[in-house]
Structure formats: structure tokens, C-alpha cells
C-alpha positions in Angstrom: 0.0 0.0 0.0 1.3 3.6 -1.2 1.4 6.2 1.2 -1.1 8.1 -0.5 -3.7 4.9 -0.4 -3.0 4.7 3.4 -4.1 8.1 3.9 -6.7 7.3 1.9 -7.7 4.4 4.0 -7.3 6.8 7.1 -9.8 9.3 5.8 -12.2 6.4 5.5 -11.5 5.4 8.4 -12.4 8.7 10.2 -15.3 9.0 7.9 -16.4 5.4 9.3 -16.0 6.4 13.1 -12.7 4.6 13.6 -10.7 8.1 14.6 -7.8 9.8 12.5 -4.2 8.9 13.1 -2.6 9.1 16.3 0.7 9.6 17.1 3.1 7.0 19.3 4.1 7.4 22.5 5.7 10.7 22.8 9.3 10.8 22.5 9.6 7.3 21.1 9.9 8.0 17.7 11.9 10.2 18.2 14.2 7.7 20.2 14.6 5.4 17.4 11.8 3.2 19.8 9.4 2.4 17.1 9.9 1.5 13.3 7.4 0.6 11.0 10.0 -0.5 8.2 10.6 -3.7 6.8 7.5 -5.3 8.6 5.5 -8.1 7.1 3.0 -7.2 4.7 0.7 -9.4 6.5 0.8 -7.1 9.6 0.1 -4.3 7.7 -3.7 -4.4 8.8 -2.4 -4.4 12.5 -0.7 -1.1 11.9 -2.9 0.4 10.8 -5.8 -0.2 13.1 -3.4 0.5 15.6 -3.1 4.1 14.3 -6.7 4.6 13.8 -8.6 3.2 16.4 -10.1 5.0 19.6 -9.7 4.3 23.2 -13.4 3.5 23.3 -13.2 1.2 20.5 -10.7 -1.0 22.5 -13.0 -0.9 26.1 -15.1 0.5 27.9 -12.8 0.8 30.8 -10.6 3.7 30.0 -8.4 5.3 32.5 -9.9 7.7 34.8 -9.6 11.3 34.2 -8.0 11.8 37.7 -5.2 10.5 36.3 -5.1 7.5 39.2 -3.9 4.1 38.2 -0.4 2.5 38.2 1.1 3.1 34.5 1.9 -0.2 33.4 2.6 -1.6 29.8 2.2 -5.5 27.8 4.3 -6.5 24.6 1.7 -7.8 22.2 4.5 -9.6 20.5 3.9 -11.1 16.5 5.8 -13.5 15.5 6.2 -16.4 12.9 5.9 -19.9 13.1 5.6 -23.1 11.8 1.6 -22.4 11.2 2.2 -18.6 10.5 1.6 -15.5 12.0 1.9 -16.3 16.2 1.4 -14.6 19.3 3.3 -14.8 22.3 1.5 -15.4 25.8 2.4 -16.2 29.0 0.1 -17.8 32.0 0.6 -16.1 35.6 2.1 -18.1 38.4 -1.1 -19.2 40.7 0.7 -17.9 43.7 0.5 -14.2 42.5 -1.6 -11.5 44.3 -3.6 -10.0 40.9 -4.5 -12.0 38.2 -3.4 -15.5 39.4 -3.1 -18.2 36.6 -4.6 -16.1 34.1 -2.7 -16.3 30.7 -1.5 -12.9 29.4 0.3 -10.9 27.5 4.1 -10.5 29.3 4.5 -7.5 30.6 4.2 -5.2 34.1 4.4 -1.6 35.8 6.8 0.9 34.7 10.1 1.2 36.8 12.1 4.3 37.5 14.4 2.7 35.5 12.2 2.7 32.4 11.6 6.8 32.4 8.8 8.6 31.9 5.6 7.4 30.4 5.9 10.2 27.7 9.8 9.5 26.8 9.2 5.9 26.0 9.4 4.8 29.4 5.8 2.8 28.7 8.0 0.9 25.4 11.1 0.3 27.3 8.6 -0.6 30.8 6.9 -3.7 28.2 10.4 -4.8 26.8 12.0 -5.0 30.0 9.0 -7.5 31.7 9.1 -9.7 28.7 12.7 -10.1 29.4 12.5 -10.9 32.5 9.3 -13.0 32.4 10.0 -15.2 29.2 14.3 -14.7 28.8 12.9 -12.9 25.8 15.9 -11.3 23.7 14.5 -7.5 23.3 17.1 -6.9 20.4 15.3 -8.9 18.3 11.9 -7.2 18.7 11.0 -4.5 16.8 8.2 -2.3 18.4 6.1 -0.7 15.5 2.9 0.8 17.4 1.7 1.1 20.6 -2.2 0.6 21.6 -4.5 3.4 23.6 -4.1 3.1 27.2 -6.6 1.0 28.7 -8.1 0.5 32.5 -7.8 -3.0 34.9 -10.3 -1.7 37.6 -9.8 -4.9 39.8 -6.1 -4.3 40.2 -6.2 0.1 39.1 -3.9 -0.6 36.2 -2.8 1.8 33.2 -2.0 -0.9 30.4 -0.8 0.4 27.7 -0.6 -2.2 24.8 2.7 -1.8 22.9 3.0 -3.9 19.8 5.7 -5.8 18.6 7.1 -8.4 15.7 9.7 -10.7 16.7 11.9 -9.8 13.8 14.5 -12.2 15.2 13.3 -15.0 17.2 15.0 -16.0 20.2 14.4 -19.0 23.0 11.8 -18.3 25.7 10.8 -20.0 28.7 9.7 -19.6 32.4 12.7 -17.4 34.1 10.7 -17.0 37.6 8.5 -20.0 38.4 7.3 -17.5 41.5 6.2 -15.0 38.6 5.7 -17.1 35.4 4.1 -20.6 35.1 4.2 -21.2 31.7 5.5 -19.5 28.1 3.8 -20.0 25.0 2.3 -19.2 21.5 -1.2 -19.3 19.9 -1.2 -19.5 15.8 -3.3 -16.2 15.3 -5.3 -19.2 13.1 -6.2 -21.2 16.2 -7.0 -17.3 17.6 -9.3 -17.0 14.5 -10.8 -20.1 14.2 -14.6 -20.2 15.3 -14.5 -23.4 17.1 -12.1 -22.1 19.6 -14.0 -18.8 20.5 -16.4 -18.4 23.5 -18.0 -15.6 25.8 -16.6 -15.6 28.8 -19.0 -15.7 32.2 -17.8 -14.1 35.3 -20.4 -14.8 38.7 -20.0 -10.7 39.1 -22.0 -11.0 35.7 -19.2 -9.4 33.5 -19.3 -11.0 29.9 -16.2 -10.7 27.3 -14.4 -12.9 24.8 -12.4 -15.9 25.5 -10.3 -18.2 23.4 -9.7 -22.0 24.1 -6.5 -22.4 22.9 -3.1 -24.4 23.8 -4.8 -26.4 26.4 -6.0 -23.1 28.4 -8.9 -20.4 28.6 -7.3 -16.6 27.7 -10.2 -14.5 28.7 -10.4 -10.8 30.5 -7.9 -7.7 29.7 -5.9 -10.1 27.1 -8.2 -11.9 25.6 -10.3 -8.7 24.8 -7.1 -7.3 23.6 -6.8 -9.9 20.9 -10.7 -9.5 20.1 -10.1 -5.8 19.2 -7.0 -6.6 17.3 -8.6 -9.3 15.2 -11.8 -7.5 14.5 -10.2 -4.2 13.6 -7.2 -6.3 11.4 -9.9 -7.9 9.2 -9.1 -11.2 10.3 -12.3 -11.8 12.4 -14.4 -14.4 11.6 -18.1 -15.1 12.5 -18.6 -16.6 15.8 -21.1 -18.7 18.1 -21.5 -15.7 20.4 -23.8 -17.8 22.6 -21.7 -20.1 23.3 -20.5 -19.6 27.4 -17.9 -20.5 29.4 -18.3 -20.0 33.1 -15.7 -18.8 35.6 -14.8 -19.6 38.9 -15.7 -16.6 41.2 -11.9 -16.2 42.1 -10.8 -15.8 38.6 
């Protein structure tokens, strides 16, 4: 796609409610932090939605205007496999305080170390927990967007999605069994694939999408994560939205 067919594909994208473009993390760019270059031409239609879409397009938990909430930051990491196009995920260790067991995204709260949110502290913050969550080499990621902020109320997180492809792969594994019980990746085909998608049931009576895949159940922040990047990519397809999966009350 030309440059002039992308804005083109913006426009109609503003004209269709999806927003205009919005610019990276502050400062990142500028840092040499995010590159769009050389990236598959099959993640050409994540780019772009990550560009175009609007907070409330994502959730409908957006942070609150106070400004409260621990800034935090996931790697939504791309790669390639032996069935194609991949994600990686990670499933929490069961002995954790927030989020116990759930499968996620790697990824944490930002660290002085990191700097500030609007310097690419957010970029450097989701880089640094996949390396210390998975043994993840971050040389051979290449960051290339980053998501609208989003809100955790059970745990009063800031995530900020921040999107990667694994230009390079490199071995990962469990690092912290205390932190980390297992490492893995979904084929973004078992991710489509209507026979492996599901609503989600919490007993509070929250609903959201879930994905039965690799021998678990990725549901909540991440899983509606992937929904919104698969529906705005193109990639979705139709789904038995009736079909429910309870959860346990202490998920």
C-alpha cells in the first residue's frame, strides 16, 4: 500500500468512526523506539488499526480522568511460526496477588528505570518485563505501534498495549516459576478459528471474549485485547456468540 492509499484508508477510516491517526508514544519515535520499516506485509492491517482506532473502541474501561492508576505496559509480541503468524503469551504463576493463573500478555508496571511514560518509558517498561518474564531477547523485537491506554479496575492498572514483531526470534521459557508458570504461543489461526471462540461468564456477571486455545482459557484484559486486534485487522471471523464459558468466582 502507497502512502497516499494509506491516507486514503485513514480518511475512511475517520469517515467510518474509527478516529484519524494518532501519534506513538511521545518521545519514542523520536528515540529510534518504534519503526514501522521492513514489517510483514501481513501485519500491515495491525498497523494500521493500531493508528486509527479510539480508546473507546478498545474498552469501555478507559483510564480515569484523575489520572489515578499504576502506569503499566504489555508486549503484544507477532511472530512467525511453523503455522504462521503467532502470538506470544504467557500464563501467571497461581501464587501471584492480581491476576493468578490467568494467561497474558508478558508484561508489568513501569520502573524508575524505564523513564517517563511520555519518553518511551511505557515501550522500554513492556520490553523490559518480557525479558524478564520469558528470557525474551528484546534486540530482536522491533516495536512498531503502541495501543490506547486501557483500564484494569480490579487491580487500578494503566496498560498500555505496545505492539511488537519478533523480527529475530530467540528462546523463551519460564525465568521466575514465583512470577511465570508457563511460556507460550497461539497460531493467530487457532485465535481465529470459530470453534475455539467463547464468551466468557464471570459470577459478578461481567461477559467478554475468550479463546480456548493451547490447552488453556485466555479471557479478561488479554483476551479482549486480541478480540479488538482481530476484529479491527480484518481477520475476524463469525462466531457462536452464545456459546459460554463460566468462571470460577476467584478468577
Amino acid at each position: 500500500m502507497t502512502r497516499t492509499e494509506e491516507e486514503a484508508h485513514e480518511q475512511r477510516a475517520q469517515a467510518h468512526g474509527q478516529g484519524a491517526r494518532r501519534p506513538a508514544v511521545p518521545g519514542a519515535a523520536a528515540d529510534g523506539l518504534i519503526s514501522r520499516a521492513g514489517l510483514p506485509a501481513w501485519l500491515a492491517p495491525v498497523d494500521r488499526a493500531a493508528r486509527t482506532v479510539r480508546p473507546e473502541q478498545l474498552s469501555r474501561f478507559l483510564p480515569p480522568a484523575s489520572g489515578d492508576g499504576r502506569q503499566s505496559a504489555v508486549l503484544v509480541l507477532f511472530g512467525e511460526g511453523a503455522q504462521g503468524p503467532e502470538l506470544l503469551l504467557m500464563e501467571r504463576a497461581g501464587t501471584l496477588r492480581s491476576h493468578a493463573g490467568q494467561p497474558s500478555f508478558p508484561g508489568g508496571a513501569l520502573d524508575p528505570e524505564d523513564g517517563p511514560p511520555a519518553d518511551g518509558g511505557l515501550l522500554r517498561a513492556a520490553l523490559r518485563e518480557a525479558r524478564e518474564e520469558t528470557g525474551l531477547d528484546p534486540d530482536g523485537v522491533q516495536l512498531f505501534g503502541v495501543l490506547p491506554p486501557l483500564y484494569i479496575p480490579v487491580s487500578h492498572f494503566v496498560v498500555t498495549p505496545v505492539l511488537g514483531w519478533w523480527r529475530e526470534p530467540s528462546p523463551v521459557g519460564v525465568v521466575d516459576p514465583a512470577e511465570t508458570a508457563r511460556v507460550f504461543t497461539v497460531p493467530v489461526a487457532d485465535l481465529t478459528d470459530p470453534r475455539n471462540r467463547a464468551t466468557s461468564v464471570h459470577p459478578s456477571g461481567h461477559r467478554g471474549p475468550a479463546f480456548l486455545v493451547e490447552s488453556t482459557l485466555v479471557w479478561g484484559f488479554t483476551a479482549g485485547v486480541i478480540d479488538r486486534l482481530l476484529h479491527f485487522a480484518g481477520w475476524e471471523r463469525p462466531w457462536d456468540r452464545s456459546r459460554q464459558v463460566p468462571l470460577d468466582r476467584r478468577s
